[in-house]
C-alpha positions as CSV (number, residue, x, y, z in Angstrom):
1,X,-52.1,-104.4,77.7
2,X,-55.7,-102.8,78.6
3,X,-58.6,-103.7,78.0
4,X,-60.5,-100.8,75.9
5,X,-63.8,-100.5,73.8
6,X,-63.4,-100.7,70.0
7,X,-61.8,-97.4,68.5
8,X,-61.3,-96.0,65.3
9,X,-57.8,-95.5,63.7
10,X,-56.6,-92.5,65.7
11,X,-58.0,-94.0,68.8
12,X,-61.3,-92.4,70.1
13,X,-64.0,-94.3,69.7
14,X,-66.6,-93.1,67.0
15,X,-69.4,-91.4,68.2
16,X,-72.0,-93.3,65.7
17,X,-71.0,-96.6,67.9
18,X,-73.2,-95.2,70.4
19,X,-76.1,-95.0,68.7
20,X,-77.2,-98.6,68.7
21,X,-81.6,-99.2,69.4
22,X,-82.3,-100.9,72.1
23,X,-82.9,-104.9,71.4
24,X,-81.0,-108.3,71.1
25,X,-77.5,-106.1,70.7
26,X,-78.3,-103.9,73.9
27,X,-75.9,-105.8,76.0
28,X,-73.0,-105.0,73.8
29,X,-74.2,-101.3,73.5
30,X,-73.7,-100.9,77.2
31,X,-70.6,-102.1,76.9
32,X,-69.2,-100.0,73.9
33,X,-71.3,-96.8,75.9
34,X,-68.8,-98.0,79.0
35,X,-65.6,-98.5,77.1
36,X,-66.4,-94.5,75.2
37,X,-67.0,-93.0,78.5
38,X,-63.9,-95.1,80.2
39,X,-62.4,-93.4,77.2
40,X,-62.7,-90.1,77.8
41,X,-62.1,-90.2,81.1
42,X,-58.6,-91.4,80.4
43,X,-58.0,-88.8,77.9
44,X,-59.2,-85.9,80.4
45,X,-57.3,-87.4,83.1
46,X,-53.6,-87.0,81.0
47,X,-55.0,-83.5,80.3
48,X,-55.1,-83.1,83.8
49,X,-51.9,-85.0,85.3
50,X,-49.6,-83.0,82.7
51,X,-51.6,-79.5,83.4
52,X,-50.4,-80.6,87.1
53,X,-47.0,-81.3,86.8
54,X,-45.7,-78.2,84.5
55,X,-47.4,-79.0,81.2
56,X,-44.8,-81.5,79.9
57,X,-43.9,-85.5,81.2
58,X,-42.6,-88.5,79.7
59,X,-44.6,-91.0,79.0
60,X,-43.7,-93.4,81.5
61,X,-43.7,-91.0,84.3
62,X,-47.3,-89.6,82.4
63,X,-48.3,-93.7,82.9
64,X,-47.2,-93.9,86.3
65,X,-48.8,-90.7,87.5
66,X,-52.3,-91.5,86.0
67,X,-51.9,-95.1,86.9
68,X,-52.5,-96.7,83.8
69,X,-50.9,-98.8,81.1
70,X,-48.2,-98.1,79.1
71,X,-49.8,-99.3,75.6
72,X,-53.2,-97.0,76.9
73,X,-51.1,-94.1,77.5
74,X,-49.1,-93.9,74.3
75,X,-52.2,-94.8,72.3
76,X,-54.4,-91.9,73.8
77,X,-51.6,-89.7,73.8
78,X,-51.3,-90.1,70.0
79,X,-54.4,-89.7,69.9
80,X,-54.6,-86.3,71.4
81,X,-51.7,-84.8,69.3
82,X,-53.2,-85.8,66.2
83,X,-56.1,-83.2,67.7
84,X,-53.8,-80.8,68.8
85,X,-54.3,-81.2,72.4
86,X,-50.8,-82.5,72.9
87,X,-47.3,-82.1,71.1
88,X,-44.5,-84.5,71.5
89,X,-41.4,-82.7,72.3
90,X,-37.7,-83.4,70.5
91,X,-36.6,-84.8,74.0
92,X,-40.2,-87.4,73.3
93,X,-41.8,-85.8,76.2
94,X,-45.3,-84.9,75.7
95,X,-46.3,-81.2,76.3
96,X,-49.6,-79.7,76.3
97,X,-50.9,-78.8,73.0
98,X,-52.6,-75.5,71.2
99,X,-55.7,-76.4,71.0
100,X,-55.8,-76.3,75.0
101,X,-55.9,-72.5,74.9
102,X,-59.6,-72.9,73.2
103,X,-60.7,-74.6,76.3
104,X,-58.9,-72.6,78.6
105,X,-59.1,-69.2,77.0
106,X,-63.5,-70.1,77.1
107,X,-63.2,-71.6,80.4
108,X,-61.6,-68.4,81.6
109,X,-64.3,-66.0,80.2
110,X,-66.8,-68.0,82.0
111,X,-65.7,-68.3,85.3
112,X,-65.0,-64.8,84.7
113,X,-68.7,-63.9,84.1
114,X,-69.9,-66.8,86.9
115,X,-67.4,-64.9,89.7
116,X,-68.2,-60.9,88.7
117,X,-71.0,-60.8,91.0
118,X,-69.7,-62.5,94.1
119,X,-66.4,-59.9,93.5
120,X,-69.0,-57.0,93.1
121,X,-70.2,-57.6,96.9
122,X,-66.8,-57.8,98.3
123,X,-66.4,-54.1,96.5
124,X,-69.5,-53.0,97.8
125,X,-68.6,-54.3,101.3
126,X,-65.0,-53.3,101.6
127,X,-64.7,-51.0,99.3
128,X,-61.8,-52.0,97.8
129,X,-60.6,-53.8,94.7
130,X,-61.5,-57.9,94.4
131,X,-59.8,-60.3,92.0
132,X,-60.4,-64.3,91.3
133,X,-57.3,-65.9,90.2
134,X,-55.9,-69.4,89.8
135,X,-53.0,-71.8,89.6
136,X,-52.2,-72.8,86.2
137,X,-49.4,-74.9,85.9
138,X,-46.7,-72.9,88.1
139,X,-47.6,-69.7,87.7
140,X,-50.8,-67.5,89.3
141,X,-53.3,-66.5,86.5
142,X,-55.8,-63.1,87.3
143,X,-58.8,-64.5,86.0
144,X,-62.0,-61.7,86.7
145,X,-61.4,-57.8,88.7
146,X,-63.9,-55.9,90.1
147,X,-61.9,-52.2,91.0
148,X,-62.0,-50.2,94.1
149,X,-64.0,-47.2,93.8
150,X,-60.9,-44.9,95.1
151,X,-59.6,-43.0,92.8
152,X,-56.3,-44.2,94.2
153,X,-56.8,-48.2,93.5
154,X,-55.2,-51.4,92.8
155,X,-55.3,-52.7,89.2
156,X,-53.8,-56.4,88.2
157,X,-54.6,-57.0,84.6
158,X,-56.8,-59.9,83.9
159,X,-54.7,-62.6,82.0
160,X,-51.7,-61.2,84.0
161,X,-49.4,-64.3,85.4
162,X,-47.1,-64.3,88.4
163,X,-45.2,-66.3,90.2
164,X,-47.0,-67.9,93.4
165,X,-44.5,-67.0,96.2
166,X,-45.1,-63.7,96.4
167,X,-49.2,-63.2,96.1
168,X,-51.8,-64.3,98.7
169,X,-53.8,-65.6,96.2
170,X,-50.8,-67.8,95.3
171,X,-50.3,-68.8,99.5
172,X,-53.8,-69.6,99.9
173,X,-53.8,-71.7,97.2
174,X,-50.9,-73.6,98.1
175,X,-51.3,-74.0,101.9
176,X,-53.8,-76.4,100.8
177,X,-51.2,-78.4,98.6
178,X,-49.3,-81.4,99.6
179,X,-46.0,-79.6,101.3
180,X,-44.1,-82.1,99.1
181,X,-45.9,-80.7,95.9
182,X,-45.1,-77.1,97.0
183,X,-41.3,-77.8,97.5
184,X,-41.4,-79.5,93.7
185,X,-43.2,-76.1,92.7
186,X,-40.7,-73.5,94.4
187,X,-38.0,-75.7,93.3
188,X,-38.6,-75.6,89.6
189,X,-39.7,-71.4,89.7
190,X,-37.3,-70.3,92.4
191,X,-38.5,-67.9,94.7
192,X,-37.0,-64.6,93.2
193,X,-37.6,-61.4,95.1
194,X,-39.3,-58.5,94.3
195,X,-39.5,-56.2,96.9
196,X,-37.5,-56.2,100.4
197,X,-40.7,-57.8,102.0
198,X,-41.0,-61.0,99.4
199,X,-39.8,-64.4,101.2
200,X,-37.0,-66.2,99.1
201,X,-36.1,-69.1,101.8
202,X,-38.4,-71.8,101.4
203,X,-38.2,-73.0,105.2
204,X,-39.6,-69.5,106.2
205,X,-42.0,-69.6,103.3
206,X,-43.4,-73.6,104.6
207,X,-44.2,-71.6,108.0
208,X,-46.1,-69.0,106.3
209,X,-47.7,-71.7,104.8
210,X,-48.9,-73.4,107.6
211,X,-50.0,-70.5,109.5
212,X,-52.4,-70.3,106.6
213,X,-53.7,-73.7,106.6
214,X,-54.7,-73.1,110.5
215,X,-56.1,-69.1,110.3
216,X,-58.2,-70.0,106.6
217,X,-56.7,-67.3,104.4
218,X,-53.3,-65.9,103.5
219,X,-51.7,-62.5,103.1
220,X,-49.2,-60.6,100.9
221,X,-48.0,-57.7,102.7
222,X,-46.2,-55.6,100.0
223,X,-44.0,-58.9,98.7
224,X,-45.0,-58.4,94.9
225,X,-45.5,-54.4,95.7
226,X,-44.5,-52.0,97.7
227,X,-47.3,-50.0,99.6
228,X,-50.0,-53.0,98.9
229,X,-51.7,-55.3,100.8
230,X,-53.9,-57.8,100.1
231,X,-56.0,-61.3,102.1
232,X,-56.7,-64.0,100.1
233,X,-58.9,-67.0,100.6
234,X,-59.4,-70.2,98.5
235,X,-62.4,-71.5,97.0
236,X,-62.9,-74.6,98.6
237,X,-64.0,-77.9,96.7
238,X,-63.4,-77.2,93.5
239,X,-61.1,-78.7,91.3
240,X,-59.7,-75.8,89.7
241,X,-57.2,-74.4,92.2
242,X,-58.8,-70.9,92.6
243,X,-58.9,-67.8,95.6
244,X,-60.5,-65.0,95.9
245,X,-58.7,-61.8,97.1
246,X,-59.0,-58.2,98.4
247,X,-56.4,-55.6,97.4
248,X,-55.3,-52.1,98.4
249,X,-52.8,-49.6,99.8
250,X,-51.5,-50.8,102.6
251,X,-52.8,-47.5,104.8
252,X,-56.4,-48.7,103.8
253,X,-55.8,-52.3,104.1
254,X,-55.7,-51.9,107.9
255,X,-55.5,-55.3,110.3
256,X,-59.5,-54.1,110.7
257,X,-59.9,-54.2,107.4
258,X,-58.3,-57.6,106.6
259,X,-60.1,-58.9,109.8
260,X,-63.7,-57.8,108.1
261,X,-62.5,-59.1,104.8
262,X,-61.8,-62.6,105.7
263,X,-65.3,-64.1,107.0
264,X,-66.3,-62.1,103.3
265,X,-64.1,-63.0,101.2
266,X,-65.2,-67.2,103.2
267,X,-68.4,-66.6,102.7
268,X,-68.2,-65.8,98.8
269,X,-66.1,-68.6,98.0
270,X,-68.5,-71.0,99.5
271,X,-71.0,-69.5,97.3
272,X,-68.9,-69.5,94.2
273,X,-67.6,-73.2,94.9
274,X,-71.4,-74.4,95.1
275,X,-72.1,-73.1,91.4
276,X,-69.2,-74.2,90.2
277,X,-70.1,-77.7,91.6
């Protein structure tokens, strides 16, 4: 069994513990301030390995993956159901709770607001429309737009969610992905096909891949629609598995185009990775 700091009955360890003065009990006070923070950490890090794998785990697989110990796992776990950040499932799996979409719904809004400006310059440079969007769970998530200023335009709603396969954003993401973790991906969403351009054999779909990894960016030549183009970078260093894009009609979207779009679209993802750091 691990070794944790003192908690209360559901498991997190009061806040109030913390607040010990400084004198002949300061040695123990660093270590209850150790075990709260070791705490945390654990519980963020379940968050995280579930939000990886699909959202829902068993426990012992949930144990395995964040390498730690059974008894710690269950105990934390309970823990965060009893606070709505987990469910338990019929099968006993653990799923990601309701209260997640609080987090997620605020964390969205802000990167929104943080990512408007370095989208704003890609419109004012290339004129056409520039999205941020992310990988959540197995699906791509649009997360902030700026529009072209064409009357004829591209338009993904923000929120929207597709699969990966098919979107640039989705490629650029993912040719930075453990091959083994993409094949578990495209395995569990299929690769269905939307247009007569979208790849459905994974083998030819790995090469893309790869061909991404070495040029630095990825494109979706009308695979999740017809007539639209789009070059999509990711945002390098962050946690958060986010790219940035460029989209248009394919006329506009020219292999100039793309080609000036690239060291851009680079450029402002550097930038956006260092505040986000």
């Amino acid at each position: 069994m691990s070794v944790d700091s003192p908690a209360t009955s559901n498991g997190v360890q009061d806040a109030t513990e913390l607040e010990v003065p400084a004198g002949p009990a300061q040695a123990e006070d660093s270590k209850q301030r150790s075990g709260g923070v070791q705490s945390i950490e654990r519980a963020f890090r379940i968050l995280e390995v579930l939000a990886g794998n699909g959202g829902v785990m068993g426990l012992s697989a949930l144990a395995a993956e964040a390498e730690l110990p059974l008894p710690t796992i269950h105990r934390l776990s309970r823990t965060l159901v009893d606070l709505g950040y987990l469910r338990q499932e019929p099968s006993r799996q653990y799923a990601l709770g309701p209260r997640i979409l609080l987090l997620a719904e605020s964390s969205s809004t802000m990167l929104s607001v943080v990512a408007r400006p370095h989208l704003a310059r890609l419109v004012d440079e290339l004129g056409e429309t520039a999205n941020l969007a992310s990988l959540d769970g197995d699906q791509i998530v649009y997360i902030s737009q700026v529009p072209s200023r064409h009357s004829m335009r591209m338009f993904t709603e923000v929120g929207r969610r597709v699969l990966p396969h098919c979107t640039a954003v989705g490629k650029a993401i993912m040719a930075n992905m453990p091959p083994a973790e993409v094949r578990e991906l495209l395995q569990r969403t299929g690769m269905p096909r939307h247009t007569e351009h979208t790849i459905t054999d994974p083998e030819s779909f790995a090469e893309q891949l790869a061909w991404s990894a070495d040029h630095g960016y990825a494109i979706d030549d009308g695979e999740q629609e017809l007539g639209v183009r789009c070059v999509a970078v990711a945002v390098p260093g962050v946690r958060a598995q986010l790219a940035l894009s460029v989209s248009g009609p394919a006329g506009r979207m020219s292999p100039e185009t793309v080609a000036r779009a690239v060291p851009l679209l680079a450029a402002e993802g550097a930038a956006l990775a260092a505040e986000l750091a």
